[in-house]
C-alpha positions as CSV (number, residue, x, y, z in Angstrom):
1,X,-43.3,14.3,138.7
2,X,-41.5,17.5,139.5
3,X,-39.9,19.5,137.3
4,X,-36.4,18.5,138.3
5,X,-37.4,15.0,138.5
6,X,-38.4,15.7,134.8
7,X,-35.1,17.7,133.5
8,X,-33.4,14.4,135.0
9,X,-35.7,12.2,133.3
10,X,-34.9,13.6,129.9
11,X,-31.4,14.3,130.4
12,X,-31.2,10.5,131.0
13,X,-33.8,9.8,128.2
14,X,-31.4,11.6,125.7
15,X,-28.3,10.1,127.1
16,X,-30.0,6.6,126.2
17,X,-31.3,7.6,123.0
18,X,-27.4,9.9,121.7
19,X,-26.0,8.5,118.7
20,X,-29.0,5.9,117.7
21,X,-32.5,5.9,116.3
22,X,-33.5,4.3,113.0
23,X,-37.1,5.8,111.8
24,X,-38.8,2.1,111.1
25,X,-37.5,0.1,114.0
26,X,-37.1,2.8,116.7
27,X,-39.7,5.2,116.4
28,X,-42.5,3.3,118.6
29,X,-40.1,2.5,121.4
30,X,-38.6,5.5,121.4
31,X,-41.8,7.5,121.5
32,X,-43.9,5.2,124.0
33,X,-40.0,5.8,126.2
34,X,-40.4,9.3,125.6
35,X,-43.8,10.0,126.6
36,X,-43.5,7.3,129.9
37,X,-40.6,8.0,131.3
38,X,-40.1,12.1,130.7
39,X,-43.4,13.5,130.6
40,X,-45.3,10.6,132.9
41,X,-48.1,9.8,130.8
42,X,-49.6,6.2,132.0
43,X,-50.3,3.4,129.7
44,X,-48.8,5.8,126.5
45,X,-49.4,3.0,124.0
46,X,-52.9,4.3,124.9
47,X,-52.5,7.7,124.4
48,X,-50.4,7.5,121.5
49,X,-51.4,6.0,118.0
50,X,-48.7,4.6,115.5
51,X,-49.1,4.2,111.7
52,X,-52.5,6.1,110.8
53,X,-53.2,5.4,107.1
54,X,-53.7,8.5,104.6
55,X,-55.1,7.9,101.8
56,X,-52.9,10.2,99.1
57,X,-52.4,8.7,95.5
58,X,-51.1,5.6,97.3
59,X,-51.7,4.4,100.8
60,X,-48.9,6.3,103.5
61,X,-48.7,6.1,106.9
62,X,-48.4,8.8,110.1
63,X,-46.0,7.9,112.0
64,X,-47.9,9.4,115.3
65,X,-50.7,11.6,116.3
66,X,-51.5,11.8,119.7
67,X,-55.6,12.9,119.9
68,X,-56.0,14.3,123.0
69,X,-53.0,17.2,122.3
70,X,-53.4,17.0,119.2
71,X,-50.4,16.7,117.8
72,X,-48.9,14.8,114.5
73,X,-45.5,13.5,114.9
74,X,-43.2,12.8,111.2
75,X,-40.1,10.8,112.4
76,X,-36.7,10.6,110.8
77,X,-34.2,8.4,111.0
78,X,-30.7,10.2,113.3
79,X,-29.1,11.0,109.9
80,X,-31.9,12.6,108.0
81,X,-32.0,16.3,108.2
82,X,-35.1,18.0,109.3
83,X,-34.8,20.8,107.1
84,X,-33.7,19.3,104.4
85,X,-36.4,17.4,101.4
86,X,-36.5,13.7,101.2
87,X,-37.5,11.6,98.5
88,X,-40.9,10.1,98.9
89,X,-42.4,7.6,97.7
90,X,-44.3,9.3,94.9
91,X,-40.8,10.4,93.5
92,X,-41.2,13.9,94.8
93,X,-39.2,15.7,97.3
94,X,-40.3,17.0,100.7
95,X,-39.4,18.6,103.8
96,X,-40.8,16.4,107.1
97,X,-42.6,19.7,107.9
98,X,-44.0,19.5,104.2
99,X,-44.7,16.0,104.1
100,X,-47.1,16.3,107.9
101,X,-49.0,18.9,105.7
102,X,-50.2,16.6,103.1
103,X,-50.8,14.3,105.0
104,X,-53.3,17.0,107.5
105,X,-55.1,17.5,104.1
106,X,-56.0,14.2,103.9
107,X,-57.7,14.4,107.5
108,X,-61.3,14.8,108.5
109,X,-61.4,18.7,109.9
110,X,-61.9,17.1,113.3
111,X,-58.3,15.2,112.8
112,X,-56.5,17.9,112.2
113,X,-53.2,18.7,114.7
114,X,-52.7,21.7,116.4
115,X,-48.7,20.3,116.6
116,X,-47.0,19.0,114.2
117,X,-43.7,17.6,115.4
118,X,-40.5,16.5,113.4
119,X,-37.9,14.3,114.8
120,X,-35.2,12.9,113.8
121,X,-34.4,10.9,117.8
122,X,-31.8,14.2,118.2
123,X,-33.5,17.1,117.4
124,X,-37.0,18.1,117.5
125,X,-39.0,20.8,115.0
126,X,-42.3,21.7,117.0
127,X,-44.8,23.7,114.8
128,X,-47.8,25.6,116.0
129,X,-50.2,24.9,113.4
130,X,-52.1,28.2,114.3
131,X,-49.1,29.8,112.9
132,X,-48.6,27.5,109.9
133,X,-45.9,29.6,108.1
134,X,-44.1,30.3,111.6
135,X,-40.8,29.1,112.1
136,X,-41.0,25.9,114.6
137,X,-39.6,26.1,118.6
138,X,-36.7,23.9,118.1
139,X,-35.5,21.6,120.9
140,X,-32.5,19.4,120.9
């Protein structure tokens, strides 16, 4: 794919995607879209893996990690803001950055992301994990 084939890819991509996205019954589709259609990766539901269980004082779920890149994905729903804590399940309140975290402590070493991306189908927060307090490249 060349990189204008791409760019048109993803403008369409978004164009499908503007105004919709609900974190538990989008998410797959519009990541296994995603990942297909803009960035050409064959067979993703092969590349990508969906609803990782973490063990923390009750059983929670990632929403993706991709293995070979390395990279953890927290999704939101269009109307949560990324920035902003959400109520878990525990009764305590997290960012979607802070919520990736515990669940990376929770990982064998060998699990752990480089990336960790936040997403709420708009707007994307990526986070170098080599720069963990770094403010994430931001991509809408």
């Amino acid at each position: 794919m060349t990189d204008a084939q791409q760019r048109a890819a993803a403008k369409n991509f978004a164009e499908v995607w503007s105004g919709q996205g609900y974190e538990k019954g989008d998410s797959q589709k519009f990541w296994l879209q995603l990942l297909e259609e803009v960035y050409g990766v064959e067979h993703p539901a092969q590349f990508i893996q969906f609803e990782e269980k973490v063990l923390l004082d009750n059983t929670s779920f990632i929403d993706g990690f991709i293995p070979d890149t390395r990279v953890l994905i927290e999704q939101k729903s269009l109307d949560k803001d990324l920035k902003k804590a959400i109520r878990q399940s525990d009764g305590s309140f997290l960012t979607p950055f802070q919520q990736a975290k515990r669940y990376i402590t929770e990982l064998p070493v060998s699990k752990h992301p480089r990336w960790v991306v936040t997403c709420n189908f708009s707007t994307f927060f990526v986070y170098d994990m080599e720069r963990p307090s770094g403010e994430p490249e931001i991509i809408k």
